[in-house]
VEXROTI-977297 format. One line per 3 residues: number of its first residue (from 0); their letters; for each residue x, y, z negated of C-alpha. Coordinates in steps of 0.05 Angstrom, whole numbers. Example, Ala and Ser with C-alpha at 12.3 -4.5 7.8 and 13.67 -1.06 7.14 Angstrom:
BEGIN
0	AS	246:-90:-156; 273:-21:-143 $
This chain:
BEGIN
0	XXX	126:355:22; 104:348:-53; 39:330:-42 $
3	XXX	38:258:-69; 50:280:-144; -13:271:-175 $
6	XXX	-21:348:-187; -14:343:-110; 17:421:-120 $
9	XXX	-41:448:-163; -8:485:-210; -48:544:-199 $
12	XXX	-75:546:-272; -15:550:-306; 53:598:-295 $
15	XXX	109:564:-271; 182:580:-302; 248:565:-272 $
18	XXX	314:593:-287; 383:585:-263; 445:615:-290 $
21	XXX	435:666:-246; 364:688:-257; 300:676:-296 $
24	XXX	235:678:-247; 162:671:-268; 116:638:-224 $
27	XXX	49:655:-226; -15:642:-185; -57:686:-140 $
30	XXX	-117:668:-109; -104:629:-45; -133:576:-5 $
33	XXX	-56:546:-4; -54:516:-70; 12:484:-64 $
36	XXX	39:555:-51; 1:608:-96; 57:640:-134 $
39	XXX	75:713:-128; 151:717:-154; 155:773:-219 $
42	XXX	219:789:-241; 214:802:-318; 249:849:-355 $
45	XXX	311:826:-386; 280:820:-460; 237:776:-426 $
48	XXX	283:727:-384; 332:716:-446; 271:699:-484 $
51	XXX	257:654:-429; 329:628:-435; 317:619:-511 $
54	XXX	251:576:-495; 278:531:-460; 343:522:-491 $
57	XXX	297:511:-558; 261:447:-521; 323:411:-504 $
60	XXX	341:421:-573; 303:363:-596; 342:297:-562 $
63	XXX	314:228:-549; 306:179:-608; 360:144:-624 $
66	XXX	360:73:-605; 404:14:-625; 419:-17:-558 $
69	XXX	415:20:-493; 434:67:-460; 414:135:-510 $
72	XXX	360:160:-450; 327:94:-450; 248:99:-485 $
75	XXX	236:31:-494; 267:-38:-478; 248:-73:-418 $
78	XXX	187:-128:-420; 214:-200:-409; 172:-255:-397 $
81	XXX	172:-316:-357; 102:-344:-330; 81:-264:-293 $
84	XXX	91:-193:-293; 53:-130:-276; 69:-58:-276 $
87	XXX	31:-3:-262; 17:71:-279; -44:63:-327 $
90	XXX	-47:6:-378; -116:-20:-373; -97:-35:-299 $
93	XXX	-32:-72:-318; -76:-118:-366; -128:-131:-307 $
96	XXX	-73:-153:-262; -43:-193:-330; -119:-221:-333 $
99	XXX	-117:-243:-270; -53:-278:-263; -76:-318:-328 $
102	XXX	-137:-346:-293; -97:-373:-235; -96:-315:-185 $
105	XXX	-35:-308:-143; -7:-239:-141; -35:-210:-90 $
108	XXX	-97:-226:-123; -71:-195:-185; -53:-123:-143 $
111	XXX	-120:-115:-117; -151:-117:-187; -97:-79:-206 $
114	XXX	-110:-32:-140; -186:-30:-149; -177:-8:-224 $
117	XXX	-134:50:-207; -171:76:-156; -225:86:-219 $
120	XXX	-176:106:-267; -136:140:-240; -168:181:-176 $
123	XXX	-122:233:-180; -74:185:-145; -103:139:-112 $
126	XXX	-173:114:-89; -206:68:-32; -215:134:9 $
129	XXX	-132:129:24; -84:80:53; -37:30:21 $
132	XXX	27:-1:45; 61:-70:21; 117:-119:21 $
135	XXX	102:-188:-6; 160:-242:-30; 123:-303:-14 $
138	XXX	151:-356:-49; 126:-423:-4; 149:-395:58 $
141	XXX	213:-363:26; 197:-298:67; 182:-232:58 $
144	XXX	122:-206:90; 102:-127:107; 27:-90:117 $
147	XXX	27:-20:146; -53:2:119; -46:66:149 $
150	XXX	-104:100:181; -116:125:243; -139:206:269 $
153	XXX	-212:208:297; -217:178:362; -265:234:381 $
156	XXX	-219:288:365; -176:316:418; -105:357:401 $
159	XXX	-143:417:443; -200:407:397; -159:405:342 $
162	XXX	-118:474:361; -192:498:372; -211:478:305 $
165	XXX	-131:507:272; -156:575:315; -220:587:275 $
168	XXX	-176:583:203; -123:622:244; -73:565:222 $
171	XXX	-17:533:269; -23:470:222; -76:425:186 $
174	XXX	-103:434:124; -97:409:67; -161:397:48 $
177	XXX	-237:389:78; -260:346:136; -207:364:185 $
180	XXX	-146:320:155; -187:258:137; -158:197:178 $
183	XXX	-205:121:175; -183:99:105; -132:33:112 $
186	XXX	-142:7:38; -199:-39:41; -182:-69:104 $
189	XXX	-106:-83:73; -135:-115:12; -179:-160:55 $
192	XXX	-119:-185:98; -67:-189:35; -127:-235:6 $
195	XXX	-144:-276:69; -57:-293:76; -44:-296:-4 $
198	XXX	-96:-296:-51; -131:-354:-101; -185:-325:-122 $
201	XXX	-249:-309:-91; -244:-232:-82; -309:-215:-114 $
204	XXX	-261:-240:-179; -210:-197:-164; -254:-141:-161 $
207	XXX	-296:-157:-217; -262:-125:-280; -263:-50:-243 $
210	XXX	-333:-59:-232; -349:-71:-308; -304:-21:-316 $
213	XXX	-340:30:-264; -400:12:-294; -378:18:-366 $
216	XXX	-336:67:-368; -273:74:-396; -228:128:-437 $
219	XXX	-185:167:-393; -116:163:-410; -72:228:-428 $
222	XXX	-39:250:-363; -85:229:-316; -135:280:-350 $
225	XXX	-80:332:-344; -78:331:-272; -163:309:-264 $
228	XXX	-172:374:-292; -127:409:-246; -147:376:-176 $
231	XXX	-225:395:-194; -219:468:-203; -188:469:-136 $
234	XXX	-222:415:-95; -299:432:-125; -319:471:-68 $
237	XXX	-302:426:-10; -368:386:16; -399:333:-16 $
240	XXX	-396:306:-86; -342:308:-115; -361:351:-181 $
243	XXX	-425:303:-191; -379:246:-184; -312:257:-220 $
246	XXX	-343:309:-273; -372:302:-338; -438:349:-336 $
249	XXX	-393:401:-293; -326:383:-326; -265:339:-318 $
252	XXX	-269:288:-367; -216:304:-423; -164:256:-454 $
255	XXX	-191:200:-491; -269:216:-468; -301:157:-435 $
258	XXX	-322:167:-362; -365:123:-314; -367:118:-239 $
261	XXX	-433:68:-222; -432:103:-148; -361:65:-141 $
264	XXX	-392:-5:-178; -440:-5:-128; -386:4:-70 $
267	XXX	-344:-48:-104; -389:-98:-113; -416:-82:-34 $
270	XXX	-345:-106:-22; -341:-162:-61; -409:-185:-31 $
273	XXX	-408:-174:37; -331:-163:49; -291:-125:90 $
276	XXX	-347:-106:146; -390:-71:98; -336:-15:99 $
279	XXX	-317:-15:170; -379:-36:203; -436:-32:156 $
282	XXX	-476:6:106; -415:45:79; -390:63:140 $
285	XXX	-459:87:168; -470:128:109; -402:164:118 $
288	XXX	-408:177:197; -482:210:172; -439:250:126 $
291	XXX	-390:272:177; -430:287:230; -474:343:175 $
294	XXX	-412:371:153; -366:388:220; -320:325:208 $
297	XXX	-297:280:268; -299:211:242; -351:169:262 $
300	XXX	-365:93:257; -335:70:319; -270:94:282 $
303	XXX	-278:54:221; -291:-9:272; -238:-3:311 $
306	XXX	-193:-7:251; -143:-65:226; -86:-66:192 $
309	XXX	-15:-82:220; 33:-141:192; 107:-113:204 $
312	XXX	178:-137:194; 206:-108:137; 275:-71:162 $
315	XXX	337:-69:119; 415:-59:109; 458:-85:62 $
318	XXX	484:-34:4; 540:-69:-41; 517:-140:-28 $
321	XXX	448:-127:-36; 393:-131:19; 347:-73:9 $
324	XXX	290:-76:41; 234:-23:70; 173:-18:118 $
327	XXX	189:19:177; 159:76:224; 106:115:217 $
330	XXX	134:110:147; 201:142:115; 237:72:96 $
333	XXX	292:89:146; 303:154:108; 325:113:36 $
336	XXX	371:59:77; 406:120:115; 419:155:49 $
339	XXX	448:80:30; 496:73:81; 518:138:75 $
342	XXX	533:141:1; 569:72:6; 618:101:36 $
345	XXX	638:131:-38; 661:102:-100; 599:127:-146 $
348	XXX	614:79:-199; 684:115:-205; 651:180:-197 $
351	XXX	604:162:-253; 527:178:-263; 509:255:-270 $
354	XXX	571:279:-244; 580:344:-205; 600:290:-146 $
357	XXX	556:238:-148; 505:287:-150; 537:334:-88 $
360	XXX	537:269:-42; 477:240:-56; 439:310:-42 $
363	XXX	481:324:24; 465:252:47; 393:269:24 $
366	XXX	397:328:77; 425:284:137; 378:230:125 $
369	XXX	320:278:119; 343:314:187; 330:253:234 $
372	XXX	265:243:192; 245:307:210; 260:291:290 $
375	XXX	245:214:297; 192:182:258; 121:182:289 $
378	XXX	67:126:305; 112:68:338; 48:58:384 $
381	XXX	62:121:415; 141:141:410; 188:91:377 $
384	XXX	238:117:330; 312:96:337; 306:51:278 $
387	XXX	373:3:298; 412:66:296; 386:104:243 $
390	XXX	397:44:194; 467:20:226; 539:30:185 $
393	XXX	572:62:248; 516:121:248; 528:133:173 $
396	XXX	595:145:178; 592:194:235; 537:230:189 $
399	XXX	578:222:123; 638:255:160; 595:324:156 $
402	XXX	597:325:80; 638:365:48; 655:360:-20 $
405	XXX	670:430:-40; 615:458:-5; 534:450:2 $
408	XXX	510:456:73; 462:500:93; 438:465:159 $
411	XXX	451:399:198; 433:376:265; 387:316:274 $
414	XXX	437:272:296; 434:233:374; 409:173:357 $
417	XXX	383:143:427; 313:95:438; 311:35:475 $
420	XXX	262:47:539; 207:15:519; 54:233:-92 $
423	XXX	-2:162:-92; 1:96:-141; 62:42:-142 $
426	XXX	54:-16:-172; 81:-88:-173; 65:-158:-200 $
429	XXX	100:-227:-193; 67:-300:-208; 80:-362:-247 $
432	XXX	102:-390:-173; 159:-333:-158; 108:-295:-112 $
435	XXX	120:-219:-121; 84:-163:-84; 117:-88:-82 $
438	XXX	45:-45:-65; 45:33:-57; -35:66:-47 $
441	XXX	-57:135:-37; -92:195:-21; -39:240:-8 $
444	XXX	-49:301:-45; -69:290:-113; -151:267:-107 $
447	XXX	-135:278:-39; -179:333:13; -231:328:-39 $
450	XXX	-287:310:2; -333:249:-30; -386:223:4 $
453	XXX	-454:215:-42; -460:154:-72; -404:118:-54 $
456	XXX	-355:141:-108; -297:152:-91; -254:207:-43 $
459	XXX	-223:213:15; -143:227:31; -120:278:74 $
462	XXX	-67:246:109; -73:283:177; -41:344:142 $
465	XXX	25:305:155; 18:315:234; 48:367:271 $
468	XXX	27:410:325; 90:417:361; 74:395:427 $
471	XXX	131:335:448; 141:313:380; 146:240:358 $
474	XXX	93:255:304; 49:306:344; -32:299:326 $
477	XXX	-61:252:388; -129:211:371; -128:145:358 $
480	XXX	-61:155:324; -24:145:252; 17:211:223 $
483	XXX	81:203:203; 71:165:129; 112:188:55 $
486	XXX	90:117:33; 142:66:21; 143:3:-21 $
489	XXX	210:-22:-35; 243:-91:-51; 313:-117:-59 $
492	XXX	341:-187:-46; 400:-215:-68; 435:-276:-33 $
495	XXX	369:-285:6; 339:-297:-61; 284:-240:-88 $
498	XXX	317:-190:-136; 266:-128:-146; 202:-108:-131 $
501	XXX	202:-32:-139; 178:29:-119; 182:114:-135 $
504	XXX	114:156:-123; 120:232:-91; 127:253:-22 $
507	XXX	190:270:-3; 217:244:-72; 202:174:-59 $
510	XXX	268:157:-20; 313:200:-63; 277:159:-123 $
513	XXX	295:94:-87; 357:113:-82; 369:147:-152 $
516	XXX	344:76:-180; 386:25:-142; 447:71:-148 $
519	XXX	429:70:-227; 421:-1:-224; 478:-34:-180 $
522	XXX	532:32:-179; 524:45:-257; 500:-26:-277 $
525	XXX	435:4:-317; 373:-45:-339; 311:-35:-298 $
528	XXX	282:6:-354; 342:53:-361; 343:62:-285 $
531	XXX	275:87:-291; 289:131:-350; 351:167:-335 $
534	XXX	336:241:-301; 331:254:-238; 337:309:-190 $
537	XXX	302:319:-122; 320:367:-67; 265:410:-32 $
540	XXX	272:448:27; 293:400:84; 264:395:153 $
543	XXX	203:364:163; 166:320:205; 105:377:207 $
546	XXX	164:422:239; 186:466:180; 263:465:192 $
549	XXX	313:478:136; 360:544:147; 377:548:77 $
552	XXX	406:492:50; 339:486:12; 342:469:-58 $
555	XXX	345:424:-113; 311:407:-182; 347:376:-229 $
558	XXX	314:348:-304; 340:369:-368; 374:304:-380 $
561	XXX	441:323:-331; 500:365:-376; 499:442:-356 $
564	XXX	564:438:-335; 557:389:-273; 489:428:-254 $
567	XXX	532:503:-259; 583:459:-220; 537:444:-156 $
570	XXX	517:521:-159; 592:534:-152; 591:490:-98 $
573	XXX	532:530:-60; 476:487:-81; 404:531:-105 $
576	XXX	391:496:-174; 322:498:-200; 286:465:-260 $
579	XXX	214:439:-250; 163:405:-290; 130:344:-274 $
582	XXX	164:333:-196; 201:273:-199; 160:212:-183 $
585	XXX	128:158:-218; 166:90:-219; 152:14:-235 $
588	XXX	195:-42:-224; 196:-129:-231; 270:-156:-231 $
591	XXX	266:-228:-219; 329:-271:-257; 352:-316:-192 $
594	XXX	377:-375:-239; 321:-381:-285; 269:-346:-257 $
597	XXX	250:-295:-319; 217:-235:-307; 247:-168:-327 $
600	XXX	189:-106:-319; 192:-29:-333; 148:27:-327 $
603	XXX	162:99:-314; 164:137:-382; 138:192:-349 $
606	XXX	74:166:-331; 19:139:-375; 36:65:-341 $
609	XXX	66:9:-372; 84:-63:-351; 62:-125:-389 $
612	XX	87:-194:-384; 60:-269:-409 $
C-alpha cells in the first residue's frame, strides 16, 4: 500500500531498475489501467545486468559532502530558534506558517495557512478534496488533543451496489481512481474545528496568503513538478477538469515555471467568507452533488451535511521512557506502538544502527505488527479494534517470541487479540506559547482519483480504495462508514512534558518511518535532522487491510546509504532485498528543549521542504 508517495505508484513513464546480488531485473511499463502495477519483468542479457551493476555501483561512488560536525549522512544542521517553528514539505508554505506565527497566530492558525498553501503547491500530495488527521500539544490546558478528519463512503451507496458497480469493471476491489473511491472530503471541516478550539486569528487571515498565492501564482518547486508531471499523464482522462485546472495550456507546469489556480482563490476565499457551511452545505457542495450525479458518482449533498469531524484520545505506550503518542482506529497508529513494544525488547543501541540485526528485528516486528493490521483496524463506529491489547507489553512479547534471528519468516498469524463486547503532506509548527500541532493531509494516491470538479480547483482523494470487500471484515465497504486510514500524525512526550512533533508520509511506510526515526533518535542518540537523514528501508509485501495476505515473506527496500555487507547479510538470512527509488517517505519534525523551551526543526532532505524558525 504505496499509494501515499506523491508519485502515488506512477512510474509508468520511466523503467524501473532493481538488482540484488542475485539478479538484475528491469521494470518496465505496459499499458494498464493499474498504474501502481504496470511492469512486465525482462530479464536482460548478462552484458546488460553487469552494466546495470556498473551503473549503479558508479552513483554511490560519489559520497555525501563532508561536514564538520555530524553525523557524515547528515545534509544540513538542524534550525534552532526560540519564539516558533514550522516545517513543511515546500518552503513557501513553511514561510506562510513562519508569517503567521509573527503576526500573533497560534499554531493551529499557522498549519492551516501552512495546509491551505500546500494544497496549491503542492497537489500532488495533498489538497482540500482529502482528509487530514492531528494531534495538538496545547500548552494552557497542558493536554494533548486528537482530530480524526476522515471522510465518510456515500450514504447512498450500498455494498450490493458497490459489488454491482466492481462487476461491470470485472474487479473484486475498488479502484483506484474515478468517482467510485471518492469518500465526503474531512479537511475543511477539520480546519474549521482546529480554528474554533485553537486559533487567534480570524480564519479568513489564515487563509489569505494561499489565496494571493492562487491568484498570483507561484514557481513550482523541483520535485513536486517531477511527480505533477507524472500523476497528469495518468489521471487526464478521468471526468472533470483536471487538465484545465492543474495544466499549463495542456501541460504540467515544469520546475521553476509559475502556475496559477484562481478556481481554488475563489474556493478559498468562499471559505474564508462564509465558513465551513459553504463546503458542506452550500454553494460548493451543490455544485459537486450536480457534478456527481452527471458523472455516475454516489455522493450527494446530504453526505457533505451529515459530516463532522471526531475529537479522539490520542493512545500511547511508553518506549524507553518516552510516551509516544498516536491517533487510533480507523487509522494505523497501533501498528508503530506494536512495532515499539516489540523491538524494546532488544538492545538496538548495542546492536548499533544499520546492522544486519537491528535491521532483521525491526522488519520481522514490521511483519507481526502489520498482521493484526491487516485483521483488526476498521471504522470504531462499526467494529472496534482490540486497541488495549494490541498496544500492551504482555502482547509484544508473545509476538516478539516468533522472531527468529537467523531466519526471515515467510508468514505469521494475526495474533488473538480479543474485543471488549461493546503517501499525503506532514507538517508541524510550534508557538511563542509552547503550543505545537503534529498535522498529516491527503489525497491518498498522489493527486488522488483525479477527478476535479469545474471551478472549484482543487481534486478529490480516493480513499475508498482502502476498503475491502471481504464480507465480515472489520474494514469491509458499508455506507456511511470511514475505511481503514494510512494517516498518522505522531508526537512524543517526555516526563509528561512535550518532546516532538513529528511525522513520516507514505502508506504503509509511515509506521516503519515512525519507528526508523525514534529508534534513530532515542536508541542511537541522533539530532532530529540526522534522524531524518539517515537511510531507510521499508518492507512491502505484508497483509493488508484490503485482504491481500502475505505468503512470501514479502520484501524489503533498502537505500544506498546501509553497507553491502549487512544488506547480503539479511538475504542470507532469507530476506528478498530490493533497491527502489523515491519510496521512503517524507519527514518533518519540531523537538521542543523541556528546560528552556528552544525549538530544534528539520526537514526531510528528500523532499523539496524545509523548516524555518524566528
Amino acid at each position: 500500500m504505496r499509494a501515499e508517495n506523491a508519485d502515488c505508484g506512477l512510474r509508468s513513464a520511466e523503467c524501473k531498475i532493481r538488482h540484488s546480488a542475485f539478479s538484475a531485473r528491469i521494470f518496465c511499463p505496459v499499458e494498464s489501467d493499474d498504474v501502481s502495477n504496470n511492469y512486465s519483468i525482462v530479464k536482460p542479457p548478462f552484458f546488460l545486468g553487469l552494466l546495470l551493476l556498473l551503473l549503479l555501483s558508479a552513483i554511490t561512488s560519489f559520497g555525501q559532502v563532508d561536514r564538520i560536525t555530524g553525523k557524515h549522512f547528515a545534509t544540513r544542521s538542524e534550525v534552532i530558534a526560540s519564539h516558533g517553528m514550522a516545517a513543511t514539505a515546500q518552503p513557501l508554505a513553511t514561510e506562510i506558517a513562519v508569517d503567521i506565527l509573527k503576526h500573533g497566530g497560534s499554531a493551529v492558525d499557522a498549519a492551516i495557512a501552512a495546509n491551505a498553501a500546500l494544497g496549491l503547491m503542492e497537489p500532488v500530495s495533498c489538497e482540500v478534496g482529502g482528509d487530514l488527521f492531528a494531534i495538538v500539544w496545547d500548552a494552557k490546558s497542558q493536554k494533548l488533543y486528537g482530530i480524526n478528519g476522515g471522510g465518510r463512503s456515500p450514504m447512498g451507496l450500498s455494498y450490493d451496489q458497490m459489488k454491482s458497480e466492481l462487476d461491470k469493471l470485472g474487479s473484486k476491489q475498488i479502484p483506484k481512481f474515478g468517482v467510485l473511491p471518492i469518500n465526503v472530503p474531512g479537511t475543511v471541516d477539520a480546519w474549521f474545528e482546529l480554528h474554533e478550539k485553537f486559533g487567534k486569528l480570524p480564519i479568513s487571515q489564515d487563509l489569505a496568503p494561499a489565496i494571493q498565492y492562487a491568484e498570483e501564482g507561484f514557481p513550482v518547486s523541483e520535485l513536486i513538478a517531477y511527480y505533477w508531471g507524472r500523476n497528469v499523464a495518468i489521471l487526464s482522462k478521468q471526468p472533470g477538469a483536471i487538465v484545465r485546472t492543474y495544466t499549463l495550456n495542456g501541460r504540467p507546469p515544469a520546475k521553476g515555471e509559475i502556475f496559477r489556480n484562481p478556481d481554488l482563490a475563489h474556493t478559498y476565499r468562499l471559505l474564508a467568507e462564509q465558513g465551513r457551511d459553504v463546503f458542506y452545505k452550500g454553494e460548493i457542495a451543490e455544485k459537486i452533488d450536480a457534478f456527481f450525479r452527471a458523472n455516475g458518482g454516489y455522493l450527494r449533498k446530504e453526505d457533505f451535511a451529515a459530516h463532522q469531524s471526531e475529537w479522539v484520545e490520542p493512545i500511547s505506550t511508553n518506549y524507553r521512557a518516552y510516551e509516544v503518542c498516536e491517533l487510533p482506529p480507523n487509522t494505523q497508529g497501533v501498528t508503530a506502538l506494536e512495532m515499539l513494544n516489540i523491538l524494546e525488547g532488544y538492545d538496538l543501541k548495542t546492536m548499533g544502527f544499520g546492522s544486519a540485526d537491528t535491521l532483521h528485528l525491526m522488519i520481522e516486528a514490521k511483519k507481526l505488527a502489520f498482521e493484526d493490521r491487516a485483521r483488526s483496524y476498521g471504522d470504531p463506529k462499526f467494529s472496534r479494534a482490540p486497541v488495549e491489547t494490541l498496544s500492551s507489553k504482555d502482547y509484544a512479547t508473545k509476538r516478539r517470541s516468533l522472531i527468529d534471528l537467523q531466519h526471515a519468516a515467510r508468514h505469521y498469524d494475526a495474533g488473538t487479540g480479543k474485543l471488549a463486547q461493546g503517501d499525503t503532506t506532514y507538517f508541524c509548527v510550534a508557538d511563542k506559547d509552547g503550543n505545537m500541532i503534529s498535522i498529516i493531509q491527503s489525497n491518498y494516491r498522489g493527486m488522488g482519483s483525479g477527478v476535479v470538479v469545474p471551478g472549484l480547483g482543487f481534486g478529490f482523494q480516493d480513499r475508498g480504495e482502502l476498503f475491502t470487500m471481504e464480507p465480515g471484515h472489520p474494514n469491509v465497504y458499508a455506507p456511511g462508514k470511514r475505511p481503514f486510514h494510512t494517516l498518522i500524525p505522531g508526537f512524543v512526550m517526555k516526563e509528561g512534558k512535550p518532546w516532538l512533533a513529528f511525522g513520516v508520509i507514505g502508506g504503509d511506510m509511515q509506521p516503519q518511518g515512525h519507528v526508523q526515526i525514534l529508534t534513530n533518535l532515542i536508541d542511537f542518540g541522533m539530532s532530529i535532522q540526522e534522524a531524518g537523514d539517515a537511510p531507510r528501508w521499508q518492507h512491502e509485501g505484508s497483509s493488508e487491510p484490503t485482504g491481500d495476505v502475505m505468503t512470501d515473506g514479502g520484501y524489503v527496500e533498502v537505500e544506498t546509504g546501509f553497507p553491502y555487507d549487512n544488506v547480503r547479510e539479511l538475504m542470507n538470512r532469507g530476506h528478498q532485498v530490493r533497491f527502489d527509488l523515491g519510496g521512503y517517505g517524507g519527514y518533518q519534525a519540531i523537538m521542543r528543549d523541556p528546560v528552556t523551551g528552544v525549538y530544534h526543526g528539520a526537514s526531510e532532505s528528500r523532499k523539496d521542504g524545509c523548516a524555518i524558525g524566528y
